[in-house]
CHARMM-style PDB file with segment names, atoms N, HN, CA, C and O in Angstrom:
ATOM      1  N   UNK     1     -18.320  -3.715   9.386  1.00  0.00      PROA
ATOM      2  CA  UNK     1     -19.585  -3.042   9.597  1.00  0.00      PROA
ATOM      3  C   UNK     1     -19.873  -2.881  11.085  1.00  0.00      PROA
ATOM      4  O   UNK     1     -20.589  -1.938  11.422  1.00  0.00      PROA
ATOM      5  N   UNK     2     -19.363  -3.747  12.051  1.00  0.00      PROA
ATOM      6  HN  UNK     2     -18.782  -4.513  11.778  1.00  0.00      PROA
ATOM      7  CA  UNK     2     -19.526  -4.188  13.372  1.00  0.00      PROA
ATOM      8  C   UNK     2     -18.872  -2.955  13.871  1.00  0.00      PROA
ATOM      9  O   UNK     2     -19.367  -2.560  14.927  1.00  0.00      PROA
ATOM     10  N   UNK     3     -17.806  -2.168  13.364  1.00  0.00      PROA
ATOM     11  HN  UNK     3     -17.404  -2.490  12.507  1.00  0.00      PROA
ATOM     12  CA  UNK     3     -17.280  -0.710  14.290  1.00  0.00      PROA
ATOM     13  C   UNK     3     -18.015   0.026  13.709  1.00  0.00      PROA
ATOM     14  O   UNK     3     -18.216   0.848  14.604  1.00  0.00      PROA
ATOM     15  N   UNK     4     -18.568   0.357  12.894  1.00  0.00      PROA
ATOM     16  HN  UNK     4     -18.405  -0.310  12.167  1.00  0.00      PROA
ATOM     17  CA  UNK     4     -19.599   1.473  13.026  1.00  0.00      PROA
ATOM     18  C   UNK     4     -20.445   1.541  13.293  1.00  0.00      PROA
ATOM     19  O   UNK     4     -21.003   2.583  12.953  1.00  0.00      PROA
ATOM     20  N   UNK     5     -21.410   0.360  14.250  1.00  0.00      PROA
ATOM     21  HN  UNK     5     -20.956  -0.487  14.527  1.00  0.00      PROA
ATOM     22  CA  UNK     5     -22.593   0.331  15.006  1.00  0.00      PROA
ATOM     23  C   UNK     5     -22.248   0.405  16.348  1.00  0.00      PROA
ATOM     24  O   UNK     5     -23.010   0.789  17.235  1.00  0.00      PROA
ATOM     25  N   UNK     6     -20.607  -0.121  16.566  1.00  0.00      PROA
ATOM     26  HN  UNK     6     -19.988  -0.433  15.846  1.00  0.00      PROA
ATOM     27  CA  UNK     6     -19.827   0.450  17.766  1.00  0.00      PROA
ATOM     28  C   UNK     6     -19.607   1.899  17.926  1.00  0.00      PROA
ATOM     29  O   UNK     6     -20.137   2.667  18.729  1.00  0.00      PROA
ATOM     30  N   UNK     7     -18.939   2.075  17.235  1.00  0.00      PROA
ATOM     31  HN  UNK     7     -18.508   1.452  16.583  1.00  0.00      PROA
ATOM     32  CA  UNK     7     -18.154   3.817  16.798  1.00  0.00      PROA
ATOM     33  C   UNK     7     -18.728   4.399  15.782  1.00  0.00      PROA
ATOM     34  O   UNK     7     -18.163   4.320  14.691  1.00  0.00      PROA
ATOM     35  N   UNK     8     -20.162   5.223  15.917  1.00  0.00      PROA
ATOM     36  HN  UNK     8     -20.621   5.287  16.803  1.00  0.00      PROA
ATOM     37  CA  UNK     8     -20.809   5.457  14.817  1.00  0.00      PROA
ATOM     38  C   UNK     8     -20.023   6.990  14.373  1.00  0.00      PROA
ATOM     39  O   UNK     8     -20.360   7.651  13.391  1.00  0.00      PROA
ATOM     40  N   UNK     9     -19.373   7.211  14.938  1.00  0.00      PROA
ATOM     41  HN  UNK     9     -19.100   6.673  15.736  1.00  0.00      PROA
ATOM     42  CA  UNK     9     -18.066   8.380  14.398  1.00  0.00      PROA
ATOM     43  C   UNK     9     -17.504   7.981  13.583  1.00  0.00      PROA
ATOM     44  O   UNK     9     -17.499   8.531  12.482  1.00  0.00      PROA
ATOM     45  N   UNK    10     -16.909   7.001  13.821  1.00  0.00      PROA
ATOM     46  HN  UNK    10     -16.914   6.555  14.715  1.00  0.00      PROA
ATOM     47  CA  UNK    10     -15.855   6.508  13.190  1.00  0.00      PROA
ATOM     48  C   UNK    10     -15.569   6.670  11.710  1.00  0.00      PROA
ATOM     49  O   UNK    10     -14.489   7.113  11.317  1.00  0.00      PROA
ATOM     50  N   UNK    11     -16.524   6.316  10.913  1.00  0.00      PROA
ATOM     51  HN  UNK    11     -17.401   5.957  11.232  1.00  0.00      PROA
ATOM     52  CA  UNK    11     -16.479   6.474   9.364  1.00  0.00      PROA
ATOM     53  C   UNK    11     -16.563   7.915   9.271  1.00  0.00      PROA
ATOM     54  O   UNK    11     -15.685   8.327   8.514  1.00  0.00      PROA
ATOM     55  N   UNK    12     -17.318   8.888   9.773  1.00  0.00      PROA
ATOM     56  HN  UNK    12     -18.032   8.554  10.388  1.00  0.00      PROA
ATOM     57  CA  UNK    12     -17.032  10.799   9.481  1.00  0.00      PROA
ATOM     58  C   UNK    12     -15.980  10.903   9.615  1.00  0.00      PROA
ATOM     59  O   UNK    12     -15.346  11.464   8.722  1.00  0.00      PROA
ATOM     60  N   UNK    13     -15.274  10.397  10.831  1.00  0.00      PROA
ATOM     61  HN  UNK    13     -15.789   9.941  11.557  1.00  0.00      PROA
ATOM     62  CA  UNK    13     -14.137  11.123  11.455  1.00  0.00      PROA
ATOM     63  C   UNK    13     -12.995  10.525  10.080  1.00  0.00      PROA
ATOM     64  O   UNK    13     -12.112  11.294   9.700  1.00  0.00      PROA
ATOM     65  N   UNK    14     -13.167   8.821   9.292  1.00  0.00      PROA
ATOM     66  HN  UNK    14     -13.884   8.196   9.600  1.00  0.00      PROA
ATOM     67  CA  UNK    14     -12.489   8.904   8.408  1.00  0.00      PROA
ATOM     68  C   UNK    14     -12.611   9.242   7.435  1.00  0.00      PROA
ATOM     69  O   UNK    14     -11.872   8.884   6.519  1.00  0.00      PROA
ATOM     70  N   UNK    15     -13.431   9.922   7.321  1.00  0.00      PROA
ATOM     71  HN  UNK    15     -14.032  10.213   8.066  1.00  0.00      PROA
ATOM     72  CA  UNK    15     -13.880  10.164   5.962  1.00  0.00      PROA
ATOM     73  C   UNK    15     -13.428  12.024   5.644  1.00  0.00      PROA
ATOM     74  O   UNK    15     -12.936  12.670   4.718  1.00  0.00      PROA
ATOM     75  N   UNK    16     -13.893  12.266   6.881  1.00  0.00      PROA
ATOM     76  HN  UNK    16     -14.292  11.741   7.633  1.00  0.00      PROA
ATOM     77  CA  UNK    16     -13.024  14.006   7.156  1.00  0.00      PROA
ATOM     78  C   UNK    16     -11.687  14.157   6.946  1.00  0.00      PROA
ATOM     79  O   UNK    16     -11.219  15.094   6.298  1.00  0.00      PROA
ATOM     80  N   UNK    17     -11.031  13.276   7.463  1.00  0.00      PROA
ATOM     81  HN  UNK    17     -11.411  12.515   7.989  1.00  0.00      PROA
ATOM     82  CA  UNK    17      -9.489  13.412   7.458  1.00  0.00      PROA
ATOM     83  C   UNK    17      -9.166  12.643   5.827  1.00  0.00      PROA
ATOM     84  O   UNK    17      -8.222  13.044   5.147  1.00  0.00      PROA
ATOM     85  N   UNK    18     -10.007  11.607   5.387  1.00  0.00      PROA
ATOM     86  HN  UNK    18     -10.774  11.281   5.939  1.00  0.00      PROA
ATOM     87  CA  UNK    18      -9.366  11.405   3.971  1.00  0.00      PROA
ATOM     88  C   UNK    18      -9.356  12.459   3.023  1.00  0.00      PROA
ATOM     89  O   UNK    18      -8.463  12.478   2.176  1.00  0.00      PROA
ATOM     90  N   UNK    19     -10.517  13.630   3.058  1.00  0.00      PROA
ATOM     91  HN  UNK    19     -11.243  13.615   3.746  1.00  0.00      PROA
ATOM     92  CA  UNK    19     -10.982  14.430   2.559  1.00  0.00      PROA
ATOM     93  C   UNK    19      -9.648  15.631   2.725  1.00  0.00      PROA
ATOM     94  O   UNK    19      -8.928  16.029   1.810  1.00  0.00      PROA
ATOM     95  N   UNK    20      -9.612  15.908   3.713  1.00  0.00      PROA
ATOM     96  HN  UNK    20     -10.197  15.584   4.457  1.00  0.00      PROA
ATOM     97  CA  UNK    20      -8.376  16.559   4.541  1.00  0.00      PROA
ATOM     98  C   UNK    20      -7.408  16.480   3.530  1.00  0.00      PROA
ATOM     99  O   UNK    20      -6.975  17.331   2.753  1.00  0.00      PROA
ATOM    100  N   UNK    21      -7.132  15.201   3.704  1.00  0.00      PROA
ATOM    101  HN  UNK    21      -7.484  14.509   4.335  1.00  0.00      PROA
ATOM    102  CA  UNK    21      -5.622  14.585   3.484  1.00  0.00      PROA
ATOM    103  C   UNK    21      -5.876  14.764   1.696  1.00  0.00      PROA
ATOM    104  O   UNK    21      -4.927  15.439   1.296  1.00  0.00      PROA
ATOM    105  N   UNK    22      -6.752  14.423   0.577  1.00  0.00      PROA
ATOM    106  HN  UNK    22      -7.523  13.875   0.902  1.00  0.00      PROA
ATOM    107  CA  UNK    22      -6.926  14.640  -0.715  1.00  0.00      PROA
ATOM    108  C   UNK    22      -6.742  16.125  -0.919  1.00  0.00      PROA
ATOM    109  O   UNK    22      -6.025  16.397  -1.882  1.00  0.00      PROA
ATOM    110  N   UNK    23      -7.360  17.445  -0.043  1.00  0.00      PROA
ATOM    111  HN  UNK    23      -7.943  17.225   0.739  1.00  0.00      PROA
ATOM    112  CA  UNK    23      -7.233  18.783  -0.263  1.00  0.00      PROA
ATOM    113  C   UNK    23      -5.557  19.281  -0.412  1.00  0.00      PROA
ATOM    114  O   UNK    23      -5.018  19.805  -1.387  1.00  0.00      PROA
ATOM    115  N   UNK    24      -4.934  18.899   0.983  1.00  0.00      PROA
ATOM    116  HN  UNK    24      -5.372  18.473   1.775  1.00  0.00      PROA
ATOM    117  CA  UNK    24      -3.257  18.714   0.890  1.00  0.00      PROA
ATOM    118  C   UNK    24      -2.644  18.382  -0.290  1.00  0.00      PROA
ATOM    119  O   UNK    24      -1.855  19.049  -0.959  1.00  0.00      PROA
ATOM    120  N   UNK    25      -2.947  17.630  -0.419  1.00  0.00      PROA
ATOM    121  HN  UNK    25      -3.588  17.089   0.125  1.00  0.00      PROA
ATOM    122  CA  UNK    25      -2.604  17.063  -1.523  1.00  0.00      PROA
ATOM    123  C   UNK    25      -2.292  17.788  -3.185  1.00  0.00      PROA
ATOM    124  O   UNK    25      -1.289  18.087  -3.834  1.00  0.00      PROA
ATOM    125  N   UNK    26      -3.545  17.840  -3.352  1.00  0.00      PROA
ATOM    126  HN  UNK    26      -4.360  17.597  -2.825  1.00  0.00      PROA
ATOM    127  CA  UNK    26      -3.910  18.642  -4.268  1.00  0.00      PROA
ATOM    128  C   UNK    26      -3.752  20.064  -4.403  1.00  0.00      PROA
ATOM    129  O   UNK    26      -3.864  20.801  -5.382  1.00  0.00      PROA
ATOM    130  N   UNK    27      -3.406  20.329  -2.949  1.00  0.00      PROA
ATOM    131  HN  UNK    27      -3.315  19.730  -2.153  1.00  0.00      PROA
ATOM    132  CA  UNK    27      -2.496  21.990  -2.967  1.00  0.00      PROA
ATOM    133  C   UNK    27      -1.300  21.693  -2.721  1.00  0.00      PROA
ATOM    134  O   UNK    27      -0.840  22.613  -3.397  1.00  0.00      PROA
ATOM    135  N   UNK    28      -0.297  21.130  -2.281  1.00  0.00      PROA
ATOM    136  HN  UNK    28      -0.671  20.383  -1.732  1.00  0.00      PROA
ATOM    137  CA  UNK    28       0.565  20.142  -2.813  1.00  0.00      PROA
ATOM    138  C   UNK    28       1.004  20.183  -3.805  1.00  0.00      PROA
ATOM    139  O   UNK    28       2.064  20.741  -4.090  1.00  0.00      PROA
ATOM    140  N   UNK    29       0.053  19.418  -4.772  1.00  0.00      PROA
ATOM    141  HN  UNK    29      -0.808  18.965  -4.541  1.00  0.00      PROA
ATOM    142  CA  UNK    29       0.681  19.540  -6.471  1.00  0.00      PROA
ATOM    143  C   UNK    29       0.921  20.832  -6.936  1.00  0.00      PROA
ATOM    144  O   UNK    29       1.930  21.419  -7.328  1.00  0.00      PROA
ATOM    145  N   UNK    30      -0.585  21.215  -6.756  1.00  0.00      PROA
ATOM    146  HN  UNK    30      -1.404  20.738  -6.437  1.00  0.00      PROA
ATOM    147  CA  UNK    30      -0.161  22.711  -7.196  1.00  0.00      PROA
ATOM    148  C   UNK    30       0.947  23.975  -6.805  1.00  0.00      PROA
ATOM    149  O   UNK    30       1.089  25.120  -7.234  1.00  0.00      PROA
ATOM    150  N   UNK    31       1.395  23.453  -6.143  1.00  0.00      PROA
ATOM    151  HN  UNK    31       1.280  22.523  -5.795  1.00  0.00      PROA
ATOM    152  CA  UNK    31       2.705  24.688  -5.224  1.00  0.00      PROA
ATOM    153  C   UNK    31       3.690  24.362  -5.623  1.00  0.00      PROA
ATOM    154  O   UNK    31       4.602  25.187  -5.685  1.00  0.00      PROA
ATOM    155  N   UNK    32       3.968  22.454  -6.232  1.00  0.00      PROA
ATOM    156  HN  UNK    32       3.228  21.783  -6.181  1.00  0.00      PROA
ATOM    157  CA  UNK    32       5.139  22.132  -6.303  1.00  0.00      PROA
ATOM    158  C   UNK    32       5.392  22.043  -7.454  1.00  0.00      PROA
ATOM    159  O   UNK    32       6.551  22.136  -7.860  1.00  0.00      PROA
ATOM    160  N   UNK    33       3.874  21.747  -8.619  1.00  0.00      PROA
ATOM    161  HN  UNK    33       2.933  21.672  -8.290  1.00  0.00      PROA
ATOM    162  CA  UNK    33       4.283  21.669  -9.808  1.00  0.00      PROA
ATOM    163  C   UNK    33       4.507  19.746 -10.124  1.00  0.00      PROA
ATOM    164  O   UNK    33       3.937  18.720  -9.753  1.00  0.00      PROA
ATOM    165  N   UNK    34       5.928  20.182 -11.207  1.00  0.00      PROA
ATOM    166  HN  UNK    34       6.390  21.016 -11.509  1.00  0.00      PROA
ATOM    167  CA  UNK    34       6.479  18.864 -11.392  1.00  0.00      PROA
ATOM    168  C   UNK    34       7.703  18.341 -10.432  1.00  0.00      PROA
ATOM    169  O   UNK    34       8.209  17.227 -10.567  1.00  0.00      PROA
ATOM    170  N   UNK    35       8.006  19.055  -9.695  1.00  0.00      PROA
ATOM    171  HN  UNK    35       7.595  19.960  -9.586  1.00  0.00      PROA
ATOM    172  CA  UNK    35       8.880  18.956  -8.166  1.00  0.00      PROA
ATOM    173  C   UNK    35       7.690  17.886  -7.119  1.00  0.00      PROA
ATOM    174  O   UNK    35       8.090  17.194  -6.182  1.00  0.00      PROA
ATOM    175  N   UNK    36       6.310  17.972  -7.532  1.00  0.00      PROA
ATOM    176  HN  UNK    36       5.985  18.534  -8.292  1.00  0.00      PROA
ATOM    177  CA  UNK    36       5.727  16.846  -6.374  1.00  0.00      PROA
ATOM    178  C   UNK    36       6.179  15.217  -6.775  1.00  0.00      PROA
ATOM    179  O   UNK    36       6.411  14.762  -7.895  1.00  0.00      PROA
ATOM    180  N   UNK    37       6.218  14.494  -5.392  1.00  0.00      PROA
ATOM    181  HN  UNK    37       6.030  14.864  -4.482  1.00  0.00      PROA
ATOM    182  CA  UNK    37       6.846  13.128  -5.397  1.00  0.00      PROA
ATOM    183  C   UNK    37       5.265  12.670  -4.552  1.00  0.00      PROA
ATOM    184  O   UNK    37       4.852  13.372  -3.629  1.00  0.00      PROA
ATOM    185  N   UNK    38       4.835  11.970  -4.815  1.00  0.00      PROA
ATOM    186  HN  UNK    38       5.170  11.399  -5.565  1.00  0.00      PROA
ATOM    187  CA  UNK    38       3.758  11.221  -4.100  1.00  0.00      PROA
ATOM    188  C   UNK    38       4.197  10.849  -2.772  1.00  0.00      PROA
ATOM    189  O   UNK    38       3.723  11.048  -1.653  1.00  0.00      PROA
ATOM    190  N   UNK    39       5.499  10.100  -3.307  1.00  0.00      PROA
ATOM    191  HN  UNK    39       5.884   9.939  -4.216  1.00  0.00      PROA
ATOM    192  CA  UNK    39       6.521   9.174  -2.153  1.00  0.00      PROA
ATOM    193  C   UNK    39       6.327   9.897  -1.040  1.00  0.00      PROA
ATOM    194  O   UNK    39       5.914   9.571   0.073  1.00  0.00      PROA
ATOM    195  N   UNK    40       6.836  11.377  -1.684  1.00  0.00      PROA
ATOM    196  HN  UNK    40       7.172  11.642  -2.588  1.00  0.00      PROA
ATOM    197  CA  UNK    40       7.287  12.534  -0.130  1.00  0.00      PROA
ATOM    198  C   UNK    40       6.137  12.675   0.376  1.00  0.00      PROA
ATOM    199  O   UNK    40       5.822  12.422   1.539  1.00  0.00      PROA
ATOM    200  N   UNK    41       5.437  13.099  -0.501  1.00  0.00      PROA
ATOM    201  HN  UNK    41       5.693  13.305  -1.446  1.00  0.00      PROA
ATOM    202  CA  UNK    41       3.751  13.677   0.705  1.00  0.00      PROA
ATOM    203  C   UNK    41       3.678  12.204   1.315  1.00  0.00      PROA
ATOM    204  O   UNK    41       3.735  12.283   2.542  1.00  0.00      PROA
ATOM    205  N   UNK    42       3.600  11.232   0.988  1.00  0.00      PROA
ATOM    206  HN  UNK    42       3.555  11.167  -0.009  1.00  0.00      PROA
ATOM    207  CA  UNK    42       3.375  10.232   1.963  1.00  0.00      PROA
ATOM    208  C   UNK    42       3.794   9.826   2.760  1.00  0.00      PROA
ATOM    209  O   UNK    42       3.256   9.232   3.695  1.00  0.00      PROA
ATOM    210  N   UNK    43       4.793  10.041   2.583  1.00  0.00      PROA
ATOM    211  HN  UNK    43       5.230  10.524   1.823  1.00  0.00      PROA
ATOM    212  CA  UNK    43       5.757  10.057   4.104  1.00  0.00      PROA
ATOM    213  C   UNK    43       5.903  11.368   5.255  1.00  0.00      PROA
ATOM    214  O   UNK    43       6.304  11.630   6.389  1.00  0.00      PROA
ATOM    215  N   UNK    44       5.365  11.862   4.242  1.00  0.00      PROA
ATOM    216  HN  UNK    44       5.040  11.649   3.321  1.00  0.00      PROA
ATOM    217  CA  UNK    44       5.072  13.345   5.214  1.00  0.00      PROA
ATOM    218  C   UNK    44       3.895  12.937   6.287  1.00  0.00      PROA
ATOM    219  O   UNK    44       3.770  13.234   7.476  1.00  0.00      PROA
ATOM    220  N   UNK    45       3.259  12.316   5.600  1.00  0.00      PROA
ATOM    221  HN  UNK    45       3.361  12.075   4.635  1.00  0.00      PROA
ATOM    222  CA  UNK    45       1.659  12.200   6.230  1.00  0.00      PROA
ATOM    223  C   UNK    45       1.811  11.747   7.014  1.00  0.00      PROA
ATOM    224  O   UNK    45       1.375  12.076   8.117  1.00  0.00      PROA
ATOM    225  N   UNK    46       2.931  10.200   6.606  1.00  0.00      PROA
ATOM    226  HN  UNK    46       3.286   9.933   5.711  1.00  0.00      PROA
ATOM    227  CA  UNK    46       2.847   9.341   7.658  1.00  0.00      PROA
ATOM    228  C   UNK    46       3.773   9.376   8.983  1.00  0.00      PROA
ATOM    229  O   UNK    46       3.490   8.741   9.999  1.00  0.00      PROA
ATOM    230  N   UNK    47       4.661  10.014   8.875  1.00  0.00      PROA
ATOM    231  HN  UNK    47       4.891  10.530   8.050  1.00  0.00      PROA
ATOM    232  CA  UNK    47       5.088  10.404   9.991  1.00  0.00      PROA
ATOM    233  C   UNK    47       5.003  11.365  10.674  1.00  0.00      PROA
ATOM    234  O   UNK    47       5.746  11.727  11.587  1.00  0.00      PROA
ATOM    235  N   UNK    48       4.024  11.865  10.241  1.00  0.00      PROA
ATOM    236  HN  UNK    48       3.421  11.572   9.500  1.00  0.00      PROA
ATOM    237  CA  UNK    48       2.965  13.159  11.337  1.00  0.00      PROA
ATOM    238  C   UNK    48       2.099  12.259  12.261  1.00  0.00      PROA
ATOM    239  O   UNK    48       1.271  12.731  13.040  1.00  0.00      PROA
ATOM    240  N   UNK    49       2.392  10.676  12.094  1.00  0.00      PROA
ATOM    241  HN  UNK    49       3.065  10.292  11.461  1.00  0.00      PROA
ATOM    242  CA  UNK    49       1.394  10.381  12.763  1.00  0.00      PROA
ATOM    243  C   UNK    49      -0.553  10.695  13.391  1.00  0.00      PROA
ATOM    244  O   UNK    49      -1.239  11.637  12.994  1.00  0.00      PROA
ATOM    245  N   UNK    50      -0.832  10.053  13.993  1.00  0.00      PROA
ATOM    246  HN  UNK    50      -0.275   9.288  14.316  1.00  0.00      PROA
ATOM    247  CA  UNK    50      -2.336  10.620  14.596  1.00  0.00      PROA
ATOM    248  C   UNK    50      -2.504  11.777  14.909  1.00  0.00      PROA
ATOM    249  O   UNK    50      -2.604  12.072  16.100  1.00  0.00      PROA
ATOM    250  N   UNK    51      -2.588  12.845  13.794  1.00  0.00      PROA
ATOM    251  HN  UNK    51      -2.507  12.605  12.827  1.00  0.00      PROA
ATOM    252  CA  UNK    51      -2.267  14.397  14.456  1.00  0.00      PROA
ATOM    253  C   UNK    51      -4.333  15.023  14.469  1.00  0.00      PROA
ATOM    254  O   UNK    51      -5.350  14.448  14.081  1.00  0.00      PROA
ATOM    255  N   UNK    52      -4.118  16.314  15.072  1.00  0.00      PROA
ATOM    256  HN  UNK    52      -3.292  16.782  15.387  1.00  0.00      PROA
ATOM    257  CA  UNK    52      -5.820  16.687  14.675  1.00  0.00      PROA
ATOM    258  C   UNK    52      -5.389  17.264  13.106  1.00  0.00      PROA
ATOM    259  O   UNK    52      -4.389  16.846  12.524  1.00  0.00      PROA
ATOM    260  N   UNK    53      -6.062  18.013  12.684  1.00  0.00      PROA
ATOM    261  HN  UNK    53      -6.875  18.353  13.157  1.00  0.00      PROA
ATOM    262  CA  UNK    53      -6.194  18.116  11.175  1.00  0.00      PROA
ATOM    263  C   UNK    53      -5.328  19.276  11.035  1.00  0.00      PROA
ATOM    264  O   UNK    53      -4.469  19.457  10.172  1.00  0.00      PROA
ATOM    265  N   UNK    54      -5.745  20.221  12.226  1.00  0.00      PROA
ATOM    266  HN  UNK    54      -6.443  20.074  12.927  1.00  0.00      PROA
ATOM    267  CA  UNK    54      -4.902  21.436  12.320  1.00  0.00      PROA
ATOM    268  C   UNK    54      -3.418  21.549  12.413  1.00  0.00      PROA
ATOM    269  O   UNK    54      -2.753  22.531  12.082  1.00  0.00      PROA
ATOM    270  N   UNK    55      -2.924  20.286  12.963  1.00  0.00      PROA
ATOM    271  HN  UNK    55      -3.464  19.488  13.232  1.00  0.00      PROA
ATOM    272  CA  UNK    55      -1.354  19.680  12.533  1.00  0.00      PROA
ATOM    273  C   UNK    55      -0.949  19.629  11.455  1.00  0.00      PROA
ATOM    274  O   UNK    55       0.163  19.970  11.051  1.00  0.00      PROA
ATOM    275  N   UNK    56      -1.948  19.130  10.799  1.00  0.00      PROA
ATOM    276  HN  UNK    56      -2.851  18.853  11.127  1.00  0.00      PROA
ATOM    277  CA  UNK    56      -1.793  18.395   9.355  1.00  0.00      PROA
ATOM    278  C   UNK    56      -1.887  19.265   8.981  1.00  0.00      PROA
ATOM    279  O   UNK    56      -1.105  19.508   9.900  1.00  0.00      PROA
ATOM    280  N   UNK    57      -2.101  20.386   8.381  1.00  0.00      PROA
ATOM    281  HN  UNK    57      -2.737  20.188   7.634  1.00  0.00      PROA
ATOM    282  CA  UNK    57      -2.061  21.620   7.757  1.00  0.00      PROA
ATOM    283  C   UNK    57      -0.655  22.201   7.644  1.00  0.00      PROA
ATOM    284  O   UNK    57      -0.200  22.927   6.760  1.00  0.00      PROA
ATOM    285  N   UNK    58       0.105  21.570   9.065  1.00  0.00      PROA
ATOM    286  HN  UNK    58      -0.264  20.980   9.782  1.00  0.00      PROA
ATOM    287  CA  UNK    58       1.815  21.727   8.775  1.00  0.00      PROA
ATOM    288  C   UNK    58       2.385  20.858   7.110  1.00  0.00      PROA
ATOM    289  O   UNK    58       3.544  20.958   6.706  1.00  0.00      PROA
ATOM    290  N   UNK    59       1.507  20.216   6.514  1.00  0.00      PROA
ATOM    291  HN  UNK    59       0.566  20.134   6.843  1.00  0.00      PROA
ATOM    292  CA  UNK    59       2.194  19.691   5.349  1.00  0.00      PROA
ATOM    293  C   UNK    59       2.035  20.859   4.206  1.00  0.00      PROA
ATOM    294  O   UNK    59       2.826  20.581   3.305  1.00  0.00      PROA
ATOM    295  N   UNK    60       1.425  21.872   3.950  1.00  0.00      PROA
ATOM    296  HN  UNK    60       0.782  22.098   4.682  1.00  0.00      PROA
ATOM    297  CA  UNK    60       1.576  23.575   3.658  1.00  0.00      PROA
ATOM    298  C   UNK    60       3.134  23.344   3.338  1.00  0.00      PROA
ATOM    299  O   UNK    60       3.506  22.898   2.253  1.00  0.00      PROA
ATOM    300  N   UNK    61       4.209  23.764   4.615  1.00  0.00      PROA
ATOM    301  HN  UNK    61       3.907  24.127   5.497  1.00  0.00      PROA
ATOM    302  CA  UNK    61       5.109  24.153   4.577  1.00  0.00      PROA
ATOM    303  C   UNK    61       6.112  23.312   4.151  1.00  0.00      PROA
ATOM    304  O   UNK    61       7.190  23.802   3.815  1.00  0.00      PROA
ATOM    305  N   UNK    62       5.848  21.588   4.091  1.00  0.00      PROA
ATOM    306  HN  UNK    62       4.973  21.190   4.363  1.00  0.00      PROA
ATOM    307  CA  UNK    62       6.132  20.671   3.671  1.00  0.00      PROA
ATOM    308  C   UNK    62       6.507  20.781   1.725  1.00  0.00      PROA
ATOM    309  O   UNK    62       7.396  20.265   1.048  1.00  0.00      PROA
ATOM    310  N   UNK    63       5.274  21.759   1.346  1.00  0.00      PROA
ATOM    311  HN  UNK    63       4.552  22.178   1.896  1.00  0.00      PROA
ATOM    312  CA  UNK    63       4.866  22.011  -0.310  1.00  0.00      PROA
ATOM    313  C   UNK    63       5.937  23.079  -0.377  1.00  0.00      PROA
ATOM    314  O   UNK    63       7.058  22.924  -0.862  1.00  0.00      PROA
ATOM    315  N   UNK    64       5.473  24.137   0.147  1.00  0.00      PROA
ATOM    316  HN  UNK    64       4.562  24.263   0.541  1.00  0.00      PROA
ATOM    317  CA  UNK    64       6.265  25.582  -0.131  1.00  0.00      PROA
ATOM    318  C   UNK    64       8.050  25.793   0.253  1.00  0.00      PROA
ATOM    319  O   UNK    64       8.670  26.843   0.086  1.00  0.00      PROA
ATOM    320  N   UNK    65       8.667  24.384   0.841  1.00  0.00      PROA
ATOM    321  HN  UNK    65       8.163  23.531   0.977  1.00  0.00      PROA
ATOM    322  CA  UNK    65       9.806  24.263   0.811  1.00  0.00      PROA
ATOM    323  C   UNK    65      10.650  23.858  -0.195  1.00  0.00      PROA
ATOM    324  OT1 UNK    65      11.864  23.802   0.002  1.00  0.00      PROA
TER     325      UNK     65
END
């Protein structure tokens, strides 16, 4: 509770990108069908590292491959 009276961003800013990251997702499934692996998008995610969101939108091409 103590970082968000520090970093009162902090919870939007995670809460934007979880939101983010659930939309991907979910267009994701839908592009890939029964070809989606959870595994992969997650490793997709995670080695995009700390990106802005507009990076993250590179996981699109991640689906449609």
């Amino acid at each position: 509770m103590e970082r968000y009276i520090r970093r009162p961003g902090q919870a939007l800013a995670y809460m934007i990108g979880r939101r983010e990251i659930m939309q991907l997702r979910a267009e994701a499934k839908a592009t890939m069908g029964s070809g989606f692996a959870i595994k992969g998008f997650h490793d997709t995610v995670l080695d995009s590292a700390p990106v802005p969101l507009s990076v993250l939108r590179r996981l699109e091409n991640w689906a449609a491959a």
